[in-house]
C-alpha positions as CSV (number, residue, x, y, z in Angstrom):
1,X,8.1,5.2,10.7
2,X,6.1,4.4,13.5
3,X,4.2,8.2,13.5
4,X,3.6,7.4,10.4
5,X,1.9,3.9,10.7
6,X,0.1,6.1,13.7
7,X,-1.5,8.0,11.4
8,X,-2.8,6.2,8.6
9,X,-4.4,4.2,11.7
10,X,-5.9,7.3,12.8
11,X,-7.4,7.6,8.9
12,X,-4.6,10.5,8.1
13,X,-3.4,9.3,4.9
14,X,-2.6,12.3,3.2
15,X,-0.9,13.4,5.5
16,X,1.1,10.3,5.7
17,X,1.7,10.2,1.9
18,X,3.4,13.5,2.3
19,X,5.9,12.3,4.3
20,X,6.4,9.3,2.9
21,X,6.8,10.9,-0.4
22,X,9.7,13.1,1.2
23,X,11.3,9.7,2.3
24,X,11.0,8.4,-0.9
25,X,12.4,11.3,-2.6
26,X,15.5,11.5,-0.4
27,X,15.7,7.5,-0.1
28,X,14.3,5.3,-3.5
29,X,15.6,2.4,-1.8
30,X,13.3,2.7,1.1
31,X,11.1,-0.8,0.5
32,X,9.3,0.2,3.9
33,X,8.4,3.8,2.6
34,X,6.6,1.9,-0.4
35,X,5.0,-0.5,1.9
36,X,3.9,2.1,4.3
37,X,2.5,4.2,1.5
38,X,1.0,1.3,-0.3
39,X,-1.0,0.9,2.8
40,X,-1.8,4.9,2.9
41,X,-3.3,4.5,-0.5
42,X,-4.9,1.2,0.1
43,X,-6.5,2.9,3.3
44,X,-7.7,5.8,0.6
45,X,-9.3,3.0,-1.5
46,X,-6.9,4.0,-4.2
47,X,-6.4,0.2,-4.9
48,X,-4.0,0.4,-8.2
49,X,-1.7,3.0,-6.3
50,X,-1.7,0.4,-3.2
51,X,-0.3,-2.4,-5.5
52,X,2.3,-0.4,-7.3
53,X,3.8,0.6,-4.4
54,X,3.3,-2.8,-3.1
55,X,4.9,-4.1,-5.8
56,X,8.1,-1.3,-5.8
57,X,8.3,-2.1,-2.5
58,X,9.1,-6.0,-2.9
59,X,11.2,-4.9,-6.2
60,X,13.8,-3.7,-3.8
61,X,13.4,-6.2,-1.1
62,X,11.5,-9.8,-1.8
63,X,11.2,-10.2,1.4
64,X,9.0,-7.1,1.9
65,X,5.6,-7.6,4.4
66,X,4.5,-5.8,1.0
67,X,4.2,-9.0,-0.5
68,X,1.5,-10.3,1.9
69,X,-0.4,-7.1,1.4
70,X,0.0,-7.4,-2.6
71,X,-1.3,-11.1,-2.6
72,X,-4.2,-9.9,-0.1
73,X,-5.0,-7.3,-2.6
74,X,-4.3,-9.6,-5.4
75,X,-7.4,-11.8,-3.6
76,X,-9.9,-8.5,-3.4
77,X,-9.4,-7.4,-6.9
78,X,-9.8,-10.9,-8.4
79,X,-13.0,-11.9,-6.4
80,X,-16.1,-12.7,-8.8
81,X,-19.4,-13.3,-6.8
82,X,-21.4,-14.7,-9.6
83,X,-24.4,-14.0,-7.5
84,X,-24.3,-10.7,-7.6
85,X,-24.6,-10.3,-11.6
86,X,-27.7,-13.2,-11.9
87,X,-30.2,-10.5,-10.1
């Protein structure tokens, strides 16, 4: 797992999708493959695939660091700068 936080760092998400996808696909209870690949999407700006894999992610376990990242995201999508839309 660490290679593959190493390369979403190094802005290789695809690549890190792959493999988390293979995880995944041998492993559905993996709640640190969802978390990691929520943050591979996330990192692709691909926010709704972020939070459902946040969110599959602290299905399995509640205790999931996913659950900081899906209240973080949570925050982003439900900003409203009023200021912005009074120009």
């Amino acid at each position: 797992m660490e290679a593959i936080k190493q390369l979403i760092l190094d802005n290789k998400a695809d690549e890190a999708i792959r493999l988390l996808d293979e995880i995944i696909a041998a492993d559905p209870q993996n709640d640190e493959a969802y978390y990691l690949r929520g943050n591979a999407w996330r990192k692709k700006g691909n926010m709704q695939l972020a939070i459902n894999n946040y969110l599959e992610a602290m299905e399995i376990n509640p205790e999931s660091p996913a659950r900081q990242a899906h209240a973080m995201m949570m925050k982003i999508m439900n900003f409203f700068n009023k200021d912005m839309y009074n120009h």
